[in-house]
GUTOR-956612 format. One record per atom (N, C-alpha, C): y, x, z. Coordinates in steps of 0.2 Angstrom, whole numbers, plus 5000, padded with zeros to 4 digits. Example, Ala and Ser with C-alpha at 12.3 -4.5 7.8 and 13.67 -1.06 7.14 Angstrom:
2
497250665039
497850625039
498450665039
498950645035
499550685036
500050645039
REM end
This chain:
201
505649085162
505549155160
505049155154
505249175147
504949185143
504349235141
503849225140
503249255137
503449315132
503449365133
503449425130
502749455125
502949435118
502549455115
502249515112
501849525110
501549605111
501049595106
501549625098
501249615094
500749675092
500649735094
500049775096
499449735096
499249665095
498749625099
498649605093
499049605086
498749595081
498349625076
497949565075
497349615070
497549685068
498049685064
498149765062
498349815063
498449785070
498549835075
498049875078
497449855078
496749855079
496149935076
495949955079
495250015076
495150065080
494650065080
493950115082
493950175077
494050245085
493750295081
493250315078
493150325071
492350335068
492150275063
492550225064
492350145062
492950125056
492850115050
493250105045
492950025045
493549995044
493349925042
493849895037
493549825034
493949805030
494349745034
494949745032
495349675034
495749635028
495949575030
496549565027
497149525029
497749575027
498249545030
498849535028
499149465032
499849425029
500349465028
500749445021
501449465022
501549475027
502049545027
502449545035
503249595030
503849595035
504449615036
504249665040
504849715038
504949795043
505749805042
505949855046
506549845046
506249945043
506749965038
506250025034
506850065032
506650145033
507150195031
506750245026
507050255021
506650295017
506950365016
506450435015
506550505015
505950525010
506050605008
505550635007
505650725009
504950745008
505150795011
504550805016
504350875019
504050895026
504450845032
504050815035
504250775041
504450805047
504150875048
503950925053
504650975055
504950935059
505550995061
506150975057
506250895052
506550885048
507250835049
507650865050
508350825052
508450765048
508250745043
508150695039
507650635042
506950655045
506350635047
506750595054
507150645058
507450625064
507850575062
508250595060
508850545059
508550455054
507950465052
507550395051
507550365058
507350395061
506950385066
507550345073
508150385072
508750365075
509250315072
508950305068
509250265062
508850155066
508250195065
507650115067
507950095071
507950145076
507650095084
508350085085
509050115085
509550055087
509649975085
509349985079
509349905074
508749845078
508049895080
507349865082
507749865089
508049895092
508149845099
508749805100
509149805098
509649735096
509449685094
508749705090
508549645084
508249605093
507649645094
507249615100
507749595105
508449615107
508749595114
509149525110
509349515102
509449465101
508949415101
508449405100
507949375098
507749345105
507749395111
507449355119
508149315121
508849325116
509249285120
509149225118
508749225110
508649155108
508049125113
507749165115
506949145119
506449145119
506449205113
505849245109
505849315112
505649325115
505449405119
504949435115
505049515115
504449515111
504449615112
503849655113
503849715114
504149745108
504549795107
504649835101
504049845097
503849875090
503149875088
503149955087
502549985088
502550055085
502750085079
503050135079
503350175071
502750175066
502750155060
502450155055
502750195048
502350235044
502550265039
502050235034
502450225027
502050255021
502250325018
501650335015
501450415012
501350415005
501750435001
501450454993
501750514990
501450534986
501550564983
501750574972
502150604970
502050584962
501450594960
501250664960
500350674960
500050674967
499950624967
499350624973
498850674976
498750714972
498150764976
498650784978
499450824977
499850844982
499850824990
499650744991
499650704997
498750724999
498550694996
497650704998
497150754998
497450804992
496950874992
497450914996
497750944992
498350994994
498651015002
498850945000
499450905008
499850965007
500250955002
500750975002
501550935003
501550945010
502050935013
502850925009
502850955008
503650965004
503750924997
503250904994
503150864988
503050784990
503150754998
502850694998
503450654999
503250594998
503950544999
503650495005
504250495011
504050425014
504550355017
504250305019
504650275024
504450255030
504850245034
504750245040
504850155040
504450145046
504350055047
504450045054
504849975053
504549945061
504449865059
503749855064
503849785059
504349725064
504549665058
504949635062
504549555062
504449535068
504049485070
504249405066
503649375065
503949325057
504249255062
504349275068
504849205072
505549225072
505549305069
506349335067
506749315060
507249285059
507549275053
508049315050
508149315046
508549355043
509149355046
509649285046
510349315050
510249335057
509549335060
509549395064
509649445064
509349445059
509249525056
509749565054
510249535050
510849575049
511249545054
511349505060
511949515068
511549585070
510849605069
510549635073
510849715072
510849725066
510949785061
511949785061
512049745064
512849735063
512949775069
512549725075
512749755082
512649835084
511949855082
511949905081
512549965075
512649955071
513049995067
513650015073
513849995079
514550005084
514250055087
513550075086
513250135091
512950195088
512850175080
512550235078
512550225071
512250275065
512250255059
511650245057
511750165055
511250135052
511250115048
511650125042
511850145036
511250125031
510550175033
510050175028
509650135030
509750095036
509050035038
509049975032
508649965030
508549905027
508049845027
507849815024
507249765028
506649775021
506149775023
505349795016
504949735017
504749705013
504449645012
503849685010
503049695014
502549715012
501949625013
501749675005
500949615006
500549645004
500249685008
499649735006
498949685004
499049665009
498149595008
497649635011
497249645004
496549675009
496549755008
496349775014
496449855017
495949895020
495749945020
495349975024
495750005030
495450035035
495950055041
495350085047
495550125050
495150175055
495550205058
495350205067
495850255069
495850345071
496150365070
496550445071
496450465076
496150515082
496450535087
496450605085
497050635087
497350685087
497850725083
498050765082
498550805076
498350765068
499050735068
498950745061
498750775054
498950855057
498750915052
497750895050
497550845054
496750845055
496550775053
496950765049
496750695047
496250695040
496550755038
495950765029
495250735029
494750755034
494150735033
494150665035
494650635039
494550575040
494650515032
495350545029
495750535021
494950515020
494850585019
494250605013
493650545012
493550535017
493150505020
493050405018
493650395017
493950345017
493950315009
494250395007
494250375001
493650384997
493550444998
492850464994
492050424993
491850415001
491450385005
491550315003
491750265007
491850205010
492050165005
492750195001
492950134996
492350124993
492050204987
491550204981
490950144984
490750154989
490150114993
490150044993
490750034993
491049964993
491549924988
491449974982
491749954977
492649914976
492849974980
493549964981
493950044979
494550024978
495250064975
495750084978
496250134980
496850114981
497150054977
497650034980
498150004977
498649984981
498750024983
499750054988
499950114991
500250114994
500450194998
499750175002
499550255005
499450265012
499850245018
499650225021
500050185027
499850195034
500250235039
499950245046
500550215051
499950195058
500450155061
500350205070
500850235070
500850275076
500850265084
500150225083
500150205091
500350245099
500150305097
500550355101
501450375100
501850395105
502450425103
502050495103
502250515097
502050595095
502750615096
503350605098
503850655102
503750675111
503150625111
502950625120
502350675118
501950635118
501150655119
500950715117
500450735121
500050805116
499750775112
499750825105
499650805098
498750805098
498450825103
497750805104
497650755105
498250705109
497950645112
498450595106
498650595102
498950555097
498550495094
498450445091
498050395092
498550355084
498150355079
498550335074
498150305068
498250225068
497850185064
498150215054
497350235053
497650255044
497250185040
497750165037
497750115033
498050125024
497450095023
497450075015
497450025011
498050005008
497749955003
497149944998
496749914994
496449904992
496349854986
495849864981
495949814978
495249834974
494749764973
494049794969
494249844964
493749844962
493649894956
493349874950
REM end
């Protein structure tokens, strides 16, 4: 029987409420749907989301047939915006662009990838998955508990605060990795690592 991996257990996956830290981390693949738009109520936002997991568990049921077992990873998004204060002062919803992510573990290869994305297309449309090559490097990252609508002073915090202190910048999207199912959970107990790239100043 094979060893089921459980990529949750990697550094990135990692953080403490209250606690901003710096990492850095390797390339990685996502299998990635991309929207814009209010996420909240949004048939677009769903159907990303219907769109992933067909592909991410084919991917995994193909991959344990080779002998690599491995836990599905949590939903990840990036968040930007053309003006930016739109996304960080504002939060104006309706002006943001995103993508939806799952990461796909680096012992998976590509013509997995597409038998994966094949097998699934006989059960749903996944039409808009495709694969994201991210190299973020080094990043800031702290975790969320609760509603997202109450993420601002954390943002603020991050940006304002912690990069200036430490002589760092953006330098990519906003990036969060949704440890909780926020279609299950109450949104008070939600649990969401907020990640930024970075780059000196």
């Amino acid at each position: 029987m094979t060893e089921k991996v459980d990529l949750k257990k990697l550094d990135g996956y990692q953080g403490r409420r209250g606690e901003i830290r710096q990492l850095e981390l390797p390339p990685a693949r996502y299998l990635a749907v991309d929207g814009a738009g209010d996420p909240n109520g949004s048939p677009a936002f769903e159907r990303a989301i219907g769109a992933l997991y067909p592909v991410a568990y084919a991917l995994k049921f193909a991959s344990k047939a080779r002998g690599r077992d491995y836990v599905v990873p949590p939903l990840e998004g990036l968040w930007w915006a053309e003006d930016m204060d739109a996304f960080a002062v504002a939060r104006d919803k309706s002006r943001w662009s995103w993508t939806l992510l799952l990461l796909i573990p680096d012992f998976v290869d590509d013509t997995l990838v597409a038998d994966a994305r094949e097998a699934a297309a006989a059960k749903a449309d996944v039409e808009s998955v495709r694969v994201e090559a991210l190299d973020e490097g080094r990043c800031v990252q702290t975790l969320h508990v609760g509603p997202f609508d109450d993420e601002g002073p954390v943002i603020e915090r991050m940006h304002q605060e912690f990069m200036p202190a430490h002589g760092l910048r953006p330098s990519g999207h906003h990036h969060e990795i949704y440890l909780s199912d926020f279609r299950r959970a109450a949104p008070e107990k939600w649990r969401t690592l907020i990640r930024q790239p970075v780059e000196a100043v």
